[in-house]
N, C-alpha and C positions, 0 to 999 in steps of 0.2 A: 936611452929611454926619453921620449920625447915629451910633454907637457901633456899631451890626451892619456899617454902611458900612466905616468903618475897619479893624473884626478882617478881615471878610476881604481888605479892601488889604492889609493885613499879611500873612495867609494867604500870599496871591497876588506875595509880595513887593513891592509899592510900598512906599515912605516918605513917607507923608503928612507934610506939616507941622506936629506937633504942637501950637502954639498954632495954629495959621490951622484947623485944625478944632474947637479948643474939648476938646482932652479932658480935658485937667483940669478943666475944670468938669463934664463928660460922666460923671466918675465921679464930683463933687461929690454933682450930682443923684443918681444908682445909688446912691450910700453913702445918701442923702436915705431911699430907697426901701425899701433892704434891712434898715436898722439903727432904723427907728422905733422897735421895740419892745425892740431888743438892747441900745440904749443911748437910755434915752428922754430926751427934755430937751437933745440933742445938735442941734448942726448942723455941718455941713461945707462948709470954705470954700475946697474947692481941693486938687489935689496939689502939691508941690514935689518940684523934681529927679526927674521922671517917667521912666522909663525902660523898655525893653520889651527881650523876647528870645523867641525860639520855643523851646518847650520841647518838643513834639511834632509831628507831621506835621499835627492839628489844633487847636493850643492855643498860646496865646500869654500870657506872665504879664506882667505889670504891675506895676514896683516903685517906691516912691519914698517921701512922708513925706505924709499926708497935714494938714491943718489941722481942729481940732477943737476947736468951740466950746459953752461952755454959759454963758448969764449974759452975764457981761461979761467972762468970760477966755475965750483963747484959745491953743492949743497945739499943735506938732506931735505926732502917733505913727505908727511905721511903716506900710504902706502896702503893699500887695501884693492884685493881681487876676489867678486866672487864666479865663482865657475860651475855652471848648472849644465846636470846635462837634461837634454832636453831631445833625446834623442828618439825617443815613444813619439813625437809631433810632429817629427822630420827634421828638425830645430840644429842638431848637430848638439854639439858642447858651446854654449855662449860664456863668454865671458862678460863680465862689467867693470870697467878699471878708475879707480880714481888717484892720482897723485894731487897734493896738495889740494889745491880746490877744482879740478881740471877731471873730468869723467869722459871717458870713452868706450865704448863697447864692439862688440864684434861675435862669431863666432871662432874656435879653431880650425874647421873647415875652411873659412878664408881665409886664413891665415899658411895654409896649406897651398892656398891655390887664389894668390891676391890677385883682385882685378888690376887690370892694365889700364 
């Protein structure tokens, strides 16, 4: 089940299983994707205490702490995604990511298919 899968089970009301679909690493990766150049030298290993709420008729946010690595240290910092889809406007599913103080966005459509 890949991360578009999900928001819209969420959407749609289902309750996926949150580990038995991987989303904390689901957004490991997306942080991977979105923050190469925002925070370079970084990796990310994970959310903890993940948590979700519907904040609009099509947007779902995502809060929790995420893990962030550089070297051989390793730290939490906040953690919050929201994920709109915007697919009526041609828009695809956007996301907006923030860890710590650092914001990035994108769609999952690029994310599907990143520029080169």
């Amino acid at each position: 089940m890949n991360l578009e899968t999900i928001f819209l089970s969420l959407l749609n009301g289902d309750h996926p299983d949150f580990g038995e679909v991987r989303l904390s690493a689901r957004f490991e990766n997306l942080a991977s994707w979105l923050f190469p150049t925002v925070r370079p030298g970084c990796w990310y290993d994970g959310v903890a205490e993940l948590r979700h709420r519907r904040r609009k008729e099509k947007q779902i946010v995502f809060n929790g702490r995420m893990w962030v690595c550089r070297g051989g240290n390793q730290w939490q910092e906040d953690f919050e995604a929201h994920l709109t889809d915007m697919r009526l406007t041609r828009q695809g599913i956007r996301v907006k990511m923030w860890i710590g103080n650092f914001c990035a966005e994108g769609s999952l459509q690029e994310l599907r298919h990143p520029p080169q």
